[in-house]
mmCIF file of the N, C-alpha and C atoms, coordinates in Angstrom:
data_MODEL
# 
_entry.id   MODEL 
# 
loop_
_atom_site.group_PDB 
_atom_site.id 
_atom_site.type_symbol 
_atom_site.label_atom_id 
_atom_site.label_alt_id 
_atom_site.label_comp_id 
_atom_site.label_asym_id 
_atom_site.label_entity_id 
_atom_site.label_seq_id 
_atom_site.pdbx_PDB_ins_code 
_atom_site.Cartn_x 
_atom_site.Cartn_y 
_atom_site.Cartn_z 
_atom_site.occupancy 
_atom_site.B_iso_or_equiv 
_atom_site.pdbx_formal_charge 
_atom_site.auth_seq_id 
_atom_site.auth_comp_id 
_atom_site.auth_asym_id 
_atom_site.auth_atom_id 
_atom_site.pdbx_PDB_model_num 
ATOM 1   N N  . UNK A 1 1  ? -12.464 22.978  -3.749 1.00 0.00 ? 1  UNK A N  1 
ATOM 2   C CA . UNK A 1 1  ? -11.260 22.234  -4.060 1.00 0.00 ? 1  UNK A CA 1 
ATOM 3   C C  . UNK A 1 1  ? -11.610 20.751  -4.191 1.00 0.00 ? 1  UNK A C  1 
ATOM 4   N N  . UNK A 1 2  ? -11.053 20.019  -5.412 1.00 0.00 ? 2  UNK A N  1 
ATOM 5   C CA . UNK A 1 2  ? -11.390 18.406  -5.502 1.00 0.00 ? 2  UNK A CA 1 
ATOM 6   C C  . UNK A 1 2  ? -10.142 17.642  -5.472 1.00 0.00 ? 2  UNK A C  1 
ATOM 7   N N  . UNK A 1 3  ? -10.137 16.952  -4.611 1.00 0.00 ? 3  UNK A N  1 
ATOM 8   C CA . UNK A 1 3  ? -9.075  16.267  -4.523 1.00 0.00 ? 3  UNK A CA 1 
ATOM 9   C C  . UNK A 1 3  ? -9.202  14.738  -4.715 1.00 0.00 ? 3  UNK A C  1 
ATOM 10  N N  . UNK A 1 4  ? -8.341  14.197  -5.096 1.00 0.00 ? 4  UNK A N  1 
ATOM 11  C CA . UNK A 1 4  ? -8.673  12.749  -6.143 1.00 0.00 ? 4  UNK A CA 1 
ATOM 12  C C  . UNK A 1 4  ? -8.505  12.044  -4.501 1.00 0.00 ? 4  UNK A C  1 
ATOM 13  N N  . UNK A 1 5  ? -8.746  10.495  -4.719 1.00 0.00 ? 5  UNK A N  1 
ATOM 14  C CA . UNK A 1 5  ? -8.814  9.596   -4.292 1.00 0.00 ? 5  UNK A CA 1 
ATOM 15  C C  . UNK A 1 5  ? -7.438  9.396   -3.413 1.00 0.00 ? 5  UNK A C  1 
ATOM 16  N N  . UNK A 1 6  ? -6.636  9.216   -4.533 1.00 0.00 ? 6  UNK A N  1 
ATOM 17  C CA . UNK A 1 6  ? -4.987  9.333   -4.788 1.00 0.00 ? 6  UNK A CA 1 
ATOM 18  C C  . UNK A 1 6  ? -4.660  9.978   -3.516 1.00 0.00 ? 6  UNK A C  1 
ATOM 19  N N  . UNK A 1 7  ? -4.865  11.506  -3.710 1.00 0.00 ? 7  UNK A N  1 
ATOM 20  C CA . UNK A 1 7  ? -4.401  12.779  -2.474 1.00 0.00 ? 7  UNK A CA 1 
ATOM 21  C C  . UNK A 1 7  ? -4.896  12.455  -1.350 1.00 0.00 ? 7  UNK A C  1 
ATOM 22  N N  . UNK A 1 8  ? -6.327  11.820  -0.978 1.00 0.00 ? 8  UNK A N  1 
ATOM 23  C CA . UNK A 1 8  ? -7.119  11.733  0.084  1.00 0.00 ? 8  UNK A CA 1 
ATOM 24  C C  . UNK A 1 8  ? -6.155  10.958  0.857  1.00 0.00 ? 8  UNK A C  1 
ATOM 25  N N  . UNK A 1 9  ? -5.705  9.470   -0.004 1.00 0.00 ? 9  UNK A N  1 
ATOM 26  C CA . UNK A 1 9  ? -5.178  8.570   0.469  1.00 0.00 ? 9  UNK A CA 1 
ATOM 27  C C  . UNK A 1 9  ? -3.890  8.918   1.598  1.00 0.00 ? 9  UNK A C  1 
ATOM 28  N N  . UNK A 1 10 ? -2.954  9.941   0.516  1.00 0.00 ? 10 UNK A N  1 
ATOM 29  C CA . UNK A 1 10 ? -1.956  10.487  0.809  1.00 0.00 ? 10 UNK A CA 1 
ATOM 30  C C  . UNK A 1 10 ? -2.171  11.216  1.942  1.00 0.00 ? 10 UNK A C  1 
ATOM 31  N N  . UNK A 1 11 ? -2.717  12.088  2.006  1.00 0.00 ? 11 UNK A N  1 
ATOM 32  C CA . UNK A 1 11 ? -2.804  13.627  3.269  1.00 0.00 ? 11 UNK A CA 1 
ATOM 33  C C  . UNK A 1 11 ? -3.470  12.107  4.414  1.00 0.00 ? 11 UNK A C  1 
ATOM 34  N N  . UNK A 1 12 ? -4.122  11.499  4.724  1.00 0.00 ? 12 UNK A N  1 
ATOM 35  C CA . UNK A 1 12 ? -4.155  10.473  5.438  1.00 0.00 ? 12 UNK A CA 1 
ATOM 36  C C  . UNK A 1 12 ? -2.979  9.717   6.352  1.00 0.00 ? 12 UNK A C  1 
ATOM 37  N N  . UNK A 1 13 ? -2.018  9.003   5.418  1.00 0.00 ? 13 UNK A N  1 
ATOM 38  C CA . UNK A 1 13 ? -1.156  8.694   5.966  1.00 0.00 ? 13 UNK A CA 1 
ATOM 39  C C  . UNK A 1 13 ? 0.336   9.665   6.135  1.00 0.00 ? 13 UNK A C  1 
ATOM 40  N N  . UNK A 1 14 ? 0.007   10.627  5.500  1.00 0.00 ? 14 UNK A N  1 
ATOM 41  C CA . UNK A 1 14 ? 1.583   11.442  5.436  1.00 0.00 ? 14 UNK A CA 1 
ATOM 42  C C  . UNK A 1 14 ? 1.401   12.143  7.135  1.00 0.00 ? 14 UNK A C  1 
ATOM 43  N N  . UNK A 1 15 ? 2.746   11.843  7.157  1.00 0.00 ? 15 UNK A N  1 
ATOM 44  C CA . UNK A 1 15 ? 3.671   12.144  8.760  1.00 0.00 ? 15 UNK A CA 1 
ATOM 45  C C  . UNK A 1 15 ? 3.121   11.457  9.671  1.00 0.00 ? 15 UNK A C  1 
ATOM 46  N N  . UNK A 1 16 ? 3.034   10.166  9.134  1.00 0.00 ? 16 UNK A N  1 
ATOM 47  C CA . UNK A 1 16 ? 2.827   8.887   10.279 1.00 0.00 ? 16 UNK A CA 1 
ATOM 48  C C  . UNK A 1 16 ? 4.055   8.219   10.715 1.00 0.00 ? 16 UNK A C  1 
ATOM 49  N N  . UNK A 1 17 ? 4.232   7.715   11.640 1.00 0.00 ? 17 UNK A N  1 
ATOM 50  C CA . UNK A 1 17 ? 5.063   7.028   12.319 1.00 0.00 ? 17 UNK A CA 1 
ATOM 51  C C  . UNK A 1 17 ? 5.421   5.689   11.705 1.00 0.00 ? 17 UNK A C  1 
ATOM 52  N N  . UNK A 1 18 ? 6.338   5.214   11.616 1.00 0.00 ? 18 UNK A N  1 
ATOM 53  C CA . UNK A 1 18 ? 6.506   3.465   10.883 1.00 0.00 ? 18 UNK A CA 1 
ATOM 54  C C  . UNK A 1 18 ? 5.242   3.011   11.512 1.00 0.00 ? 18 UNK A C  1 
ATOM 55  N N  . UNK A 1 19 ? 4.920   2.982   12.993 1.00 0.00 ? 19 UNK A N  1 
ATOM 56  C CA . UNK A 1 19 ? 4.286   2.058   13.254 1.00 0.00 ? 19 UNK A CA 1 
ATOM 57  C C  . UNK A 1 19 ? 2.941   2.488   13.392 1.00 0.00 ? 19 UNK A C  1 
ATOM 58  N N  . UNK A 1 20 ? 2.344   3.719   13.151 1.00 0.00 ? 20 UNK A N  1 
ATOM 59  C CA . UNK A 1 20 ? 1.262   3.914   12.720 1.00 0.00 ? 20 UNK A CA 1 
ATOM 60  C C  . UNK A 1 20 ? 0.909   3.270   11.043 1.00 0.00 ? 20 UNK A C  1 
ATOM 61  N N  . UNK A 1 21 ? 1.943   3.737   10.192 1.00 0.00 ? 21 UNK A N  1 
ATOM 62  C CA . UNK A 1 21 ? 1.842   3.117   8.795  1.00 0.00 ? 21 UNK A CA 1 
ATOM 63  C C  . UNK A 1 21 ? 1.483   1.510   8.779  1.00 0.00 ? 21 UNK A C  1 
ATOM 64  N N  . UNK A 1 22 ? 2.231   1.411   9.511  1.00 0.00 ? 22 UNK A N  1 
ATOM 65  C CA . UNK A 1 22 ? 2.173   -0.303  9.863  1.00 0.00 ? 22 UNK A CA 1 
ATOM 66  C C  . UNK A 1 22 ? 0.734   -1.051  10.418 1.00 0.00 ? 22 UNK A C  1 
ATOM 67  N N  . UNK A 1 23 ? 0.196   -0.269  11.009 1.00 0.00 ? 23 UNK A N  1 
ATOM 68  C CA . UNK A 1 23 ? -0.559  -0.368  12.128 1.00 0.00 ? 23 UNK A CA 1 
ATOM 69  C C  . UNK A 1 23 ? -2.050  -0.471  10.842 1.00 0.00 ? 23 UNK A C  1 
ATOM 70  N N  . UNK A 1 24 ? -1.336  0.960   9.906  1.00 0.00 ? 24 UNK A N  1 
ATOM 71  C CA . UNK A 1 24 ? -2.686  1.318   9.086  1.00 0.00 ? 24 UNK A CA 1 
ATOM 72  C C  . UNK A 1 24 ? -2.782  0.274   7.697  1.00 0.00 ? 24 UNK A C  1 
ATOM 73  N N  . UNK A 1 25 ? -1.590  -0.230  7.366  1.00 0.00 ? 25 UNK A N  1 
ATOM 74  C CA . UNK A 1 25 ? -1.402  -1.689  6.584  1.00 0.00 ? 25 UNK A CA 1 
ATOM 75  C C  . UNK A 1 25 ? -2.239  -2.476  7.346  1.00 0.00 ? 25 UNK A C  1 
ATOM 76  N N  . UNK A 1 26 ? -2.264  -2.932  8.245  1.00 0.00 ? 26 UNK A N  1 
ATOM 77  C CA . UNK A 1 26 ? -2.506  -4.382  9.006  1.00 0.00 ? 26 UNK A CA 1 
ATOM 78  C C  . UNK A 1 26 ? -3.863  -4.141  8.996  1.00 0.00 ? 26 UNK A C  1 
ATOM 79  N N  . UNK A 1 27 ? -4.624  -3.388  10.005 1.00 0.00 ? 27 UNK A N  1 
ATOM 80  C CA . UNK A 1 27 ? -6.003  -2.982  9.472  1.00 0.00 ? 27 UNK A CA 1 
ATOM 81  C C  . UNK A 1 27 ? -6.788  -3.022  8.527  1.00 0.00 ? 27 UNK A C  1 
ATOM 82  N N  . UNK A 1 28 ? -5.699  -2.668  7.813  1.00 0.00 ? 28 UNK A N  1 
ATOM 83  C CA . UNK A 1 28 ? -6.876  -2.666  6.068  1.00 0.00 ? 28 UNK A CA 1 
ATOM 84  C C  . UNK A 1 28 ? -6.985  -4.275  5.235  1.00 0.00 ? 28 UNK A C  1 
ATOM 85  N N  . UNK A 1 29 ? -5.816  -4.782  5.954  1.00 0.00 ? 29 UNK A N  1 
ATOM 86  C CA . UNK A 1 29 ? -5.736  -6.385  5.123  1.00 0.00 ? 29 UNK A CA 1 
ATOM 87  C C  . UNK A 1 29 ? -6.671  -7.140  6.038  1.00 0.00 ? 29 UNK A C  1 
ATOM 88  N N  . UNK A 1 30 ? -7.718  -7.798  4.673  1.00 0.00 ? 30 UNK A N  1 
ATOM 89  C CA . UNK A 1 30 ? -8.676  -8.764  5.061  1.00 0.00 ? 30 UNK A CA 1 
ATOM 90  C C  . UNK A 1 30 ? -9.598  -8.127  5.354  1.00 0.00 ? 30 UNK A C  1 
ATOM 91  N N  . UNK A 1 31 ? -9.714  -6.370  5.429  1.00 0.00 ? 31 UNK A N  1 
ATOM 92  C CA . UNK A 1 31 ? -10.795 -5.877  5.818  1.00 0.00 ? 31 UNK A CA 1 
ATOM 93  C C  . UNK A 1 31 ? -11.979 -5.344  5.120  1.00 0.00 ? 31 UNK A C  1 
ATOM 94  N N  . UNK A 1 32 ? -12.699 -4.746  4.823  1.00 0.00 ? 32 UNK A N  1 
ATOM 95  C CA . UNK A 1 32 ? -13.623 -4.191  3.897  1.00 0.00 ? 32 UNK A CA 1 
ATOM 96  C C  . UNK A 1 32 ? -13.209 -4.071  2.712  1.00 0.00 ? 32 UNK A C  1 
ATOM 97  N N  . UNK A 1 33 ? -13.740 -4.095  1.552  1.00 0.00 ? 33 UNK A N  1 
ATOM 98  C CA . UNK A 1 33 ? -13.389 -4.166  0.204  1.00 0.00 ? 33 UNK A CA 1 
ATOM 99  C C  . UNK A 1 33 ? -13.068 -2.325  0.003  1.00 0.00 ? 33 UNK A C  1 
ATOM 100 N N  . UNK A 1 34 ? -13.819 -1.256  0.612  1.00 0.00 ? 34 UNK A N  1 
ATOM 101 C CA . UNK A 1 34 ? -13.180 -0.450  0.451  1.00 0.00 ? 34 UNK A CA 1 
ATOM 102 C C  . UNK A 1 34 ? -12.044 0.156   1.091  1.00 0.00 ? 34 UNK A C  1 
ATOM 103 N N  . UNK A 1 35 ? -11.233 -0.410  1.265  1.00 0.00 ? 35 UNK A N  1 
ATOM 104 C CA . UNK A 1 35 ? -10.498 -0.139  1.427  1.00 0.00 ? 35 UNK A CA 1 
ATOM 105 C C  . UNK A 1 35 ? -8.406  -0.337  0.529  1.00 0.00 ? 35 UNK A C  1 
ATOM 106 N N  . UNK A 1 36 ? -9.541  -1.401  -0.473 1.00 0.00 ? 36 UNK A N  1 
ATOM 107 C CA . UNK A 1 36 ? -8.532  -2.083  -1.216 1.00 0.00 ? 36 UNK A CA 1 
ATOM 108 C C  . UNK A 1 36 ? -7.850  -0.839  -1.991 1.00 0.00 ? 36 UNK A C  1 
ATOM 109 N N  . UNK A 1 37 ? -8.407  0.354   -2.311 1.00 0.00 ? 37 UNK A N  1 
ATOM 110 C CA . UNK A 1 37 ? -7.883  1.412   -3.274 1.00 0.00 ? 37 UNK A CA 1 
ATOM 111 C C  . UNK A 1 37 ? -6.680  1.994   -2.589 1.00 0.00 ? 37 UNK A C  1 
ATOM 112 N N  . UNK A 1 38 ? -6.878  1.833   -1.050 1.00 0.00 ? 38 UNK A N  1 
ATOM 113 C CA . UNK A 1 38 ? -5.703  3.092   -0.295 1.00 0.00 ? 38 UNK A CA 1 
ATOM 114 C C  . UNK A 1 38 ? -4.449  1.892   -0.180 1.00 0.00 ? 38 UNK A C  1 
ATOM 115 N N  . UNK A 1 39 ? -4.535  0.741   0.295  1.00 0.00 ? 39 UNK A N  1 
ATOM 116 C CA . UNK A 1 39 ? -3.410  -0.667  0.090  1.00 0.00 ? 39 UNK A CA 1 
ATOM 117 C C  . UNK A 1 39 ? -3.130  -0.279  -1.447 1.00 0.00 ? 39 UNK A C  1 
ATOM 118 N N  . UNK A 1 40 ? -3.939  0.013   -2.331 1.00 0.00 ? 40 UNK A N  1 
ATOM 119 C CA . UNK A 1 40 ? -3.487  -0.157  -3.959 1.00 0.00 ? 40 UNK A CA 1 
ATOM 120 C C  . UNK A 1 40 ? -2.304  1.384   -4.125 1.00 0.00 ? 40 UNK A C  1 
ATOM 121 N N  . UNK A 1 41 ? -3.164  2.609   -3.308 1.00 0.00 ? 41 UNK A N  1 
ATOM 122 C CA . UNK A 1 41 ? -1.967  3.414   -3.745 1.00 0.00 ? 41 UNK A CA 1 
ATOM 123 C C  . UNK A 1 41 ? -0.922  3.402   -2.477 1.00 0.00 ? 41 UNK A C  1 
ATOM 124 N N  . UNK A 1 42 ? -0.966  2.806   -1.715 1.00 0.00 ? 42 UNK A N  1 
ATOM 125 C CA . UNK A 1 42 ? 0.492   2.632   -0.529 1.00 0.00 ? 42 UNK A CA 1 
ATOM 126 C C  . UNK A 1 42 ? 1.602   1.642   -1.757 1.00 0.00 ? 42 UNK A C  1 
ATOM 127 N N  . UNK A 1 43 ? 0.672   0.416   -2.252 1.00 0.00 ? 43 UNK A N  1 
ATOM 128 C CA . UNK A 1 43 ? 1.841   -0.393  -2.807 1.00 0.00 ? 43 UNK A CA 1 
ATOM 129 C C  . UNK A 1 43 ? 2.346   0.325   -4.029 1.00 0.00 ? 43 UNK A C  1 
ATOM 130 N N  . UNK A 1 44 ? 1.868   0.927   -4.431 1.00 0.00 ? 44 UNK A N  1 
ATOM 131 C CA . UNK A 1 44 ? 2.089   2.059   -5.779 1.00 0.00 ? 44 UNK A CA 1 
ATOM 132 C C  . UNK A 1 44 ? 3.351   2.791   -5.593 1.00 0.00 ? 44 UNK A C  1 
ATOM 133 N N  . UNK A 1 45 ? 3.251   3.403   -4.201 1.00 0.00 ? 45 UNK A N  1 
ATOM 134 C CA . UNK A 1 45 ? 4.483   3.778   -3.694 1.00 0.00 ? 45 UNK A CA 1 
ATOM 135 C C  . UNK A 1 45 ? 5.610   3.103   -3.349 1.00 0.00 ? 45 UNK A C  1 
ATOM 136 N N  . UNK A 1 46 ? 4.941   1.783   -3.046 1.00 0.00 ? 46 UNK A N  1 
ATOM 137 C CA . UNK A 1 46 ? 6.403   1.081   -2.391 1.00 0.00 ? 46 UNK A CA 1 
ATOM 138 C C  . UNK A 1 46 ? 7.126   0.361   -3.716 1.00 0.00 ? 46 UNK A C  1 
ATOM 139 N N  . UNK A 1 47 ? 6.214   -0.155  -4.568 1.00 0.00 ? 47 UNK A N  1 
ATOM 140 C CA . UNK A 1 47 ? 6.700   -0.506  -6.410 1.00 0.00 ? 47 UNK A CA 1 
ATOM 141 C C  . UNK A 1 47 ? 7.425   0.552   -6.952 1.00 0.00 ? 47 UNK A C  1 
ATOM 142 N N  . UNK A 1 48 ? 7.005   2.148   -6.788 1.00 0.00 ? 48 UNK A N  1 
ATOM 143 C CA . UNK A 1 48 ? 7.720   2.902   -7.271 1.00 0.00 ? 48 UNK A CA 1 
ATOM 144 C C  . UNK A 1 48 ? 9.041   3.392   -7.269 1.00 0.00 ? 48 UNK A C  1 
ATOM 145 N N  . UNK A 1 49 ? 9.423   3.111   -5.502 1.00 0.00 ? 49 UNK A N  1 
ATOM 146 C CA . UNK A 1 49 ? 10.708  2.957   -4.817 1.00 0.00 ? 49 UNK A CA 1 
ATOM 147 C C  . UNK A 1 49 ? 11.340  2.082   -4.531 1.00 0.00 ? 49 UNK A C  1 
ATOM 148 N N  . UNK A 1 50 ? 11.175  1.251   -4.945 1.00 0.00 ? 50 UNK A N  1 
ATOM 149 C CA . UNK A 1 50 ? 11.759  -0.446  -4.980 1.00 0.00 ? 50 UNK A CA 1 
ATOM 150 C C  . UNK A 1 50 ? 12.716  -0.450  -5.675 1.00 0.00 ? 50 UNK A C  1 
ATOM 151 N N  . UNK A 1 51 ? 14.244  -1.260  -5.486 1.00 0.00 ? 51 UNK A N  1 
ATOM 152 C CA . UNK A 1 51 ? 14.917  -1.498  -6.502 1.00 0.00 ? 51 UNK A CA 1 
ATOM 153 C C  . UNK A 1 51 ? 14.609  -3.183  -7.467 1.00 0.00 ? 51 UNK A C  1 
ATOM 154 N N  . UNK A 1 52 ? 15.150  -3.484  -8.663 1.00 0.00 ? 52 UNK A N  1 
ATOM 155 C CA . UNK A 1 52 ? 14.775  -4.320  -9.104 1.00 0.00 ? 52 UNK A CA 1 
ATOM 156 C C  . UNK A 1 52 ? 14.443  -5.257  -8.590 1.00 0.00 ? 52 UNK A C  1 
ATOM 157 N N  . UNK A 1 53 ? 15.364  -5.634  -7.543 1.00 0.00 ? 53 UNK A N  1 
ATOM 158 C CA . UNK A 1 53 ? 15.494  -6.824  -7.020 1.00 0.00 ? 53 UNK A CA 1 
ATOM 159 C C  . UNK A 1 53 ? 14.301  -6.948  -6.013 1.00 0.00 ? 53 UNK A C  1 
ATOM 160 N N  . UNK A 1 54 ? 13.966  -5.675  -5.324 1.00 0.00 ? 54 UNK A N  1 
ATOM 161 C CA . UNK A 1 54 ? 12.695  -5.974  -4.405 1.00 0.00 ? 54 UNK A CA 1 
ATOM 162 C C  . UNK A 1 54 ? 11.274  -6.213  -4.752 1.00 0.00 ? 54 UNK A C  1 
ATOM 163 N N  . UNK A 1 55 ? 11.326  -5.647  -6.553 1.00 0.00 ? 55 UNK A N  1 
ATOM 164 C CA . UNK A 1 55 ? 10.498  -6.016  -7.095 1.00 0.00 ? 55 UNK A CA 1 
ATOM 165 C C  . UNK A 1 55 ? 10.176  -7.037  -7.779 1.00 0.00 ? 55 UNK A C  1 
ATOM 166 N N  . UNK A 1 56 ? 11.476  -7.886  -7.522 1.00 0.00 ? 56 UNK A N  1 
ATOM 167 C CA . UNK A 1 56 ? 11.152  -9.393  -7.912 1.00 0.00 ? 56 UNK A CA 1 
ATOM 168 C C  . UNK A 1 56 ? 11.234  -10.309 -7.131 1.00 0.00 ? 56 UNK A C  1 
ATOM 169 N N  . UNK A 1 57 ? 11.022  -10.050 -5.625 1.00 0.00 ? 57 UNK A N  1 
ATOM 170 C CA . UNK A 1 57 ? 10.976  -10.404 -4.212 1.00 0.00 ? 57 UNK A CA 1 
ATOM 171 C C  . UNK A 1 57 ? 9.523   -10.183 -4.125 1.00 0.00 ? 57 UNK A C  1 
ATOM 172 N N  . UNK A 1 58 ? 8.857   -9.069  -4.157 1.00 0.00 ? 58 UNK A N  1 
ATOM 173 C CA . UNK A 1 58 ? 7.520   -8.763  -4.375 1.00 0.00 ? 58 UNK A CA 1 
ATOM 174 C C  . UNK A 1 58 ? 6.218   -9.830  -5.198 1.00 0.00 ? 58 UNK A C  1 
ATOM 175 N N  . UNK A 1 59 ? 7.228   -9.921  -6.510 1.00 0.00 ? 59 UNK A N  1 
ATOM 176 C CA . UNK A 1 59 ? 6.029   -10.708 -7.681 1.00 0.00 ? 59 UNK A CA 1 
ATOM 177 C C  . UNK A 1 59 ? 6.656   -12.376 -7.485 1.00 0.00 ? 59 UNK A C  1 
ATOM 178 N N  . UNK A 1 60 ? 7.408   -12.950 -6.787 1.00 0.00 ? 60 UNK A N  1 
ATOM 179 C CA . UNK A 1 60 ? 7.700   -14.213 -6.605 1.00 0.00 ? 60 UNK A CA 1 
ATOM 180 C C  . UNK A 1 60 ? 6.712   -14.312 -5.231 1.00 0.00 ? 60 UNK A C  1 
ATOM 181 N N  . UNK A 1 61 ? 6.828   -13.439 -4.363 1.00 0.00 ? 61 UNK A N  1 
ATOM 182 C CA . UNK A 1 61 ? 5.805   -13.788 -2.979 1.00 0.00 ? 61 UNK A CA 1 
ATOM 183 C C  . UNK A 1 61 ? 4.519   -13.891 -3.377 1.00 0.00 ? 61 UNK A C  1 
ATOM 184 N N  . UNK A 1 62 ? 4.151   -12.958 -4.449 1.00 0.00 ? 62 UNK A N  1 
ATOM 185 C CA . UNK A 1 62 ? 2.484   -12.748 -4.750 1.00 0.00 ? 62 UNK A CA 1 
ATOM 186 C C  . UNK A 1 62 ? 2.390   -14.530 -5.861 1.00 0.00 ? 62 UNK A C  1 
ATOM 187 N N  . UNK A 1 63 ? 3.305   -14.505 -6.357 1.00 0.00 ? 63 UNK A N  1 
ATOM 188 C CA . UNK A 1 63 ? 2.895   -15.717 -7.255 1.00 0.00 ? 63 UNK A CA 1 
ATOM 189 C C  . UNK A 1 63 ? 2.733   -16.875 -6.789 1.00 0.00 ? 63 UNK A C  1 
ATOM 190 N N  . UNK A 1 64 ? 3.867   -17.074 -5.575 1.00 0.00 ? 64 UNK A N  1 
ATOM 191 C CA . UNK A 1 64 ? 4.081   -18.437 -4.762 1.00 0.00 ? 64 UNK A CA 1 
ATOM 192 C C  . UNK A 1 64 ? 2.925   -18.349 -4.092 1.00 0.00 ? 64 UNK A C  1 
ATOM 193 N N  . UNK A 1 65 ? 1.966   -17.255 -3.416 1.00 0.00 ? 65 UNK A N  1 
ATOM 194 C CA . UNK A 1 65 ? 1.160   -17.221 -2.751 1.00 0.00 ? 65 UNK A CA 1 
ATOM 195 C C  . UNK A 1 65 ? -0.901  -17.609 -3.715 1.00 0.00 ? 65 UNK A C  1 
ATOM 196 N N  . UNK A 1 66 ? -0.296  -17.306 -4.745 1.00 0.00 ? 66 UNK A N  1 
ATOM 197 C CA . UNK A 1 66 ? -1.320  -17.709 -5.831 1.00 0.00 ? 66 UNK A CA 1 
ATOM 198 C C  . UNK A 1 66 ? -1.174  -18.890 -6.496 1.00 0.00 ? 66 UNK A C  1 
ATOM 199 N N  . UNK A 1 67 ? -0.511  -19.897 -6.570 1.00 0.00 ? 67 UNK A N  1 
ATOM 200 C CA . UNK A 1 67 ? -0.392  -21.307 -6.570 1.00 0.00 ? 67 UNK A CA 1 
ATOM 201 C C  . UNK A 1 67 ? -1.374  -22.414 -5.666 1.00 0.00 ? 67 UNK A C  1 
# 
């Protein structure tokens, strides 16, 4: 059985606790470069379920923060 990157990521964090999720965010920021793919598909999810407005709460924080 091959399972993508994507799924690994997923079966990982699925039926975690907020504050395990949380716990597993905080960890990964600032930390090893590999780890940037599993932050890339968590925010994938959270962009996907976002309403407009959080997604332009999202790209004003990332921009103000890239200035």
């Amino acid at each position: 059985m091959n399972i993508t990157l994507r799924q690994a990521i997923l079966q990982r964090v699925n039926n975690k606790t907020n504050e395990e999720l949380k716990e597993i965010i905080e960890d990964s920021i600032g930390g090893e470069e590999k780890v940037l793919p599993g932050l890339g598909v968590l925010f994938e999810i959270i962009w996907q379920h976002s309403e407009a407005s959080t997604q332009d709460t999202l790209v004003a924080t990332l921009k103000a923060q890239l200035e």
